[in-house]
C-alpha positions in Angstrom: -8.9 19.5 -12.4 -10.9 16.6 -10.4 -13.7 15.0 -12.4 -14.5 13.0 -9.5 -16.0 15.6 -6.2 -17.3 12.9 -4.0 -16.5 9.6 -3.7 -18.7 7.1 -0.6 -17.9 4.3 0.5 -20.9 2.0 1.3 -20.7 -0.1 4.9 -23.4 -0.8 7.5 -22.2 1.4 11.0 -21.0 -0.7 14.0 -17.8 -2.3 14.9 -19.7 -5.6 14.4 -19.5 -4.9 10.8 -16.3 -2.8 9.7 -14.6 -5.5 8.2 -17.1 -7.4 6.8 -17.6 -7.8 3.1 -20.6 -5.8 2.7 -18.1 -3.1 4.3 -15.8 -3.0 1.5 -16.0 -0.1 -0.1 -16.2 2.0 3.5 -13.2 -0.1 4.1 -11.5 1.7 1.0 -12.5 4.9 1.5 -11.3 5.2 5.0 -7.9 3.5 4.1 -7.5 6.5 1.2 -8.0 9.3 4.3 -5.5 7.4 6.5 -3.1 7.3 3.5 -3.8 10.6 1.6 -3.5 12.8 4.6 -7.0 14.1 5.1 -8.4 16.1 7.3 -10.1 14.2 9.9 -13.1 13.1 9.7 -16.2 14.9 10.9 -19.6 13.4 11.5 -22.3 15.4 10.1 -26.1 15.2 10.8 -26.6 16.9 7.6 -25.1 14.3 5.6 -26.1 11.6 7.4 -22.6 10.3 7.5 -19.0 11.2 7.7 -16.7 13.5 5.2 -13.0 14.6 5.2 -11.6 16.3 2.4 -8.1 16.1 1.1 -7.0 19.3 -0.9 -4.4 19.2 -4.1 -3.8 21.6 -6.6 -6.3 20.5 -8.6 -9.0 21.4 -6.6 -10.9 19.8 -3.2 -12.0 15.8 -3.0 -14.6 14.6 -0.5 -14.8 11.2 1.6 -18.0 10.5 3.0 -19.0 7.4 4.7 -22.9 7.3 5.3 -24.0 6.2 8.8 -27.1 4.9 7.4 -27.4 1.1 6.8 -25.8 0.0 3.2 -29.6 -0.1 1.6 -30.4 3.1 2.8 -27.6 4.8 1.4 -29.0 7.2 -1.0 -30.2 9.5 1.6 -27.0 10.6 2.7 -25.2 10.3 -0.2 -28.1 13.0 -2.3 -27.7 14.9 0.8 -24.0 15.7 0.3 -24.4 16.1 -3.2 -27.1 18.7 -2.9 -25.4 20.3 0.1 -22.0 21.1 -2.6 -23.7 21.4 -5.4 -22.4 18.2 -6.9 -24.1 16.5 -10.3 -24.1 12.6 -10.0 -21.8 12.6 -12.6 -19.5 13.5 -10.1 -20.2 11.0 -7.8 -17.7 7.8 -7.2 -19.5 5.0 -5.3 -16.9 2.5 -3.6 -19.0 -0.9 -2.9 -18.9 -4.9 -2.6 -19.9 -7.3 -5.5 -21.3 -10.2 -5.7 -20.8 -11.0 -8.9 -17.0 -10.3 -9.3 -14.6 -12.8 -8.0 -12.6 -12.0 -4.6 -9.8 -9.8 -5.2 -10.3 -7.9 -8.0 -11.7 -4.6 -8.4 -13.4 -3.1 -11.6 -14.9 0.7 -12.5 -17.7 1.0 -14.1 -20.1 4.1 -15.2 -24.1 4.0 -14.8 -26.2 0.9 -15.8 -28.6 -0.8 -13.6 -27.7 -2.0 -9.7 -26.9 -5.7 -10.3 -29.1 -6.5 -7.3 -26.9 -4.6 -4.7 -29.2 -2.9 -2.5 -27.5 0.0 -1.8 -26.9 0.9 -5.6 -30.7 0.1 -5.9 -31.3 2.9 -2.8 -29.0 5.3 -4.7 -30.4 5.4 -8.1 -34.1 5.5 -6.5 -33.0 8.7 -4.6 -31.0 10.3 -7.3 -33.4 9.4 -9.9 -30.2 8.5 -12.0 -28.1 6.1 -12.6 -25.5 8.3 -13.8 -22.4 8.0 -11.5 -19.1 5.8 -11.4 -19.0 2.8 -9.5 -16.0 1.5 -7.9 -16.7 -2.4 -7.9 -14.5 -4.4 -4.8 -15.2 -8.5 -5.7 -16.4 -10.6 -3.0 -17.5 -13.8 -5.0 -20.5 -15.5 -4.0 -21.9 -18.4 -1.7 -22.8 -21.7 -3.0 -26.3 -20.6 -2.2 -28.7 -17.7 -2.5 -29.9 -18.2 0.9 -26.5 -17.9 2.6 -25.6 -14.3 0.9 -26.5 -12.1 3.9 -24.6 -14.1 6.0 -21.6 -14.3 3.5 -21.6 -10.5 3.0 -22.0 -9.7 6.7 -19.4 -12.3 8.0 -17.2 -10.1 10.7 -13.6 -9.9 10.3 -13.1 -11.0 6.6 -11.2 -8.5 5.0 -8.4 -8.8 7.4 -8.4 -12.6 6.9 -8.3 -13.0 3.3 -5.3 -11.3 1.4 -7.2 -10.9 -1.6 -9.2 -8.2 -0.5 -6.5 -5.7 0.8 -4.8 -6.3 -2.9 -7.9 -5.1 -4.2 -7.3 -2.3 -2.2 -4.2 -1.8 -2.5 -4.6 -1.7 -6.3 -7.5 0.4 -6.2 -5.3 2.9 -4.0 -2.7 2.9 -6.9 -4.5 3.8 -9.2 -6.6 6.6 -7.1 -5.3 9.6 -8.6 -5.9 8.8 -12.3 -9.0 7.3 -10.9 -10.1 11.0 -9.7 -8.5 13.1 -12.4 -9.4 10.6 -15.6 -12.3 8.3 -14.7 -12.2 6.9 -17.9 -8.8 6.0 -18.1 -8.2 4.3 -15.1 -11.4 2.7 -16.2 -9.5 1.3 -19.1 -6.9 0.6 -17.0 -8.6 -1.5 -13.7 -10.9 -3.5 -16.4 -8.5 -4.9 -18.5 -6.4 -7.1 -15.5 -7.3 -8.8 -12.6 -6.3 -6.1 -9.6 -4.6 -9.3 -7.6 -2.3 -9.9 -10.6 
C-alpha cells in the first residue's frame, strides 16, 4: 500500500523558468511521469495545476505541478488534497533549498519552512505542517541580496551535473520513498545523493 497519495513539485510556470533552481522540485516530478509511465498530464482549473497518475498494484499515485507561482503554492496543492480526500500526512512536497549544498537531496517530515516561500504558503493554507518534504540542494549565493536571482537563474539544472544526480538519486530511491517514507528517509539522509 502507498503511504505517500500526492506528491507536488514546486516551480514558477513559464519556459523562462523550467530549469531554473527554484524549478527543482517540478523538474523532478515531471522527470518521474516521463520515466514511470504516467498517464499524461492534464491541466486542471480545479487544481490550479497539472496531475497525472501512475497506477501499481499497490494502489494510485498522483503528480501535480501547480501553475501558480512557487509562493502561492498552497492553493493548489489544498485544492487537490481536498478534491481526493487526501490528509497532509499524505502529501510529498518536491522543492529547492537553500540551505543544503548542490547535489544532494534529503527527506524530511514536518517542522517549520526554513524561509522557503512556498513551504511558508503551504503550511499557512494547510494550517499544518504535517507532510514530507523532498529537499533538492541548491547552495547559496555569497549574498542575501543576490538569492532571487541565484534561484531564478534560467537554464541551470541542465548546466550543472550535480543537480540531475540529485535526481537521479531521488528517482532511485522513489518507490521506497512512496511505499516507506521513513525508510528511505533513513536512507537519503545518511549519504550525500552525488556520492
Amino acid at each position: 500500500m502507498l503511504s505517500i497519495a500526492l506528491v507536488a513539485g514546486l516551480g514558477n510556470p513559464g519556459q523562462e523558468y523550467a530549469a531554473s533552481r527554484h524549478n527543482l522540485g517540478a523538474y523532478f516530478v515531471q522527470q518521474v511521469a516521463r520515466l514511470s509511465d504516467a498517464a499524461g498530464w492534464e491541466s486542471k482549473k480545479r487544481f490550479r495545476g497539472a496531475i497525472c497518475q501512475i497506477q501499481s498494484t499497490d494502489g494510485t499515485l498522483h503528480l501535480l505541478v501547480p501553475n501558480t507561482f512557487v509562493n502561492c503554492s498552497g492553493d493548489s496543492i489544498a485544492a487537490t488534497l481536498a478534491f481526493f480526500k487526501f490528509s497532509s500526512t499524505q502529501l510529498l512536497v518536491a522543492h529547492d533549498d537553500l540551505d543544503l549544498p548542490e547535489g544532494t537531496v534529503r527527506l524530511k517530515y514536518g517542522g517549520g519552512h526554513g524561509g522557503h516561500n512556498g513551504l511558508r504558503h503551504i503550511m499557512h493554507i494547510l494550517g499544518t505542517d504535517n507532510f514530507y518534504r523532498l529537499r533538492f540542494g541548491i547552495g547559496k549565493p555569497d549574498r542575501r541580496n543576490q538569492v532571487t536571482g541565484y534561484v531564478l537563474r534560467p537554464n541551470i539544472v541542465h548546466d550543472n551535473p550535480l543537480y540531475q544526480k540529485a535526481i537521479d538519486h531521488a528517482f532511485a530511491l522513489f518507490p521506497l520513498l512512496i511505499r516507506q517514507p521513513a525508510v528511505a528517509m533513513s536512507q537519503l539522509n545518511r549519504k550525500k545523493s552525488a556520492d
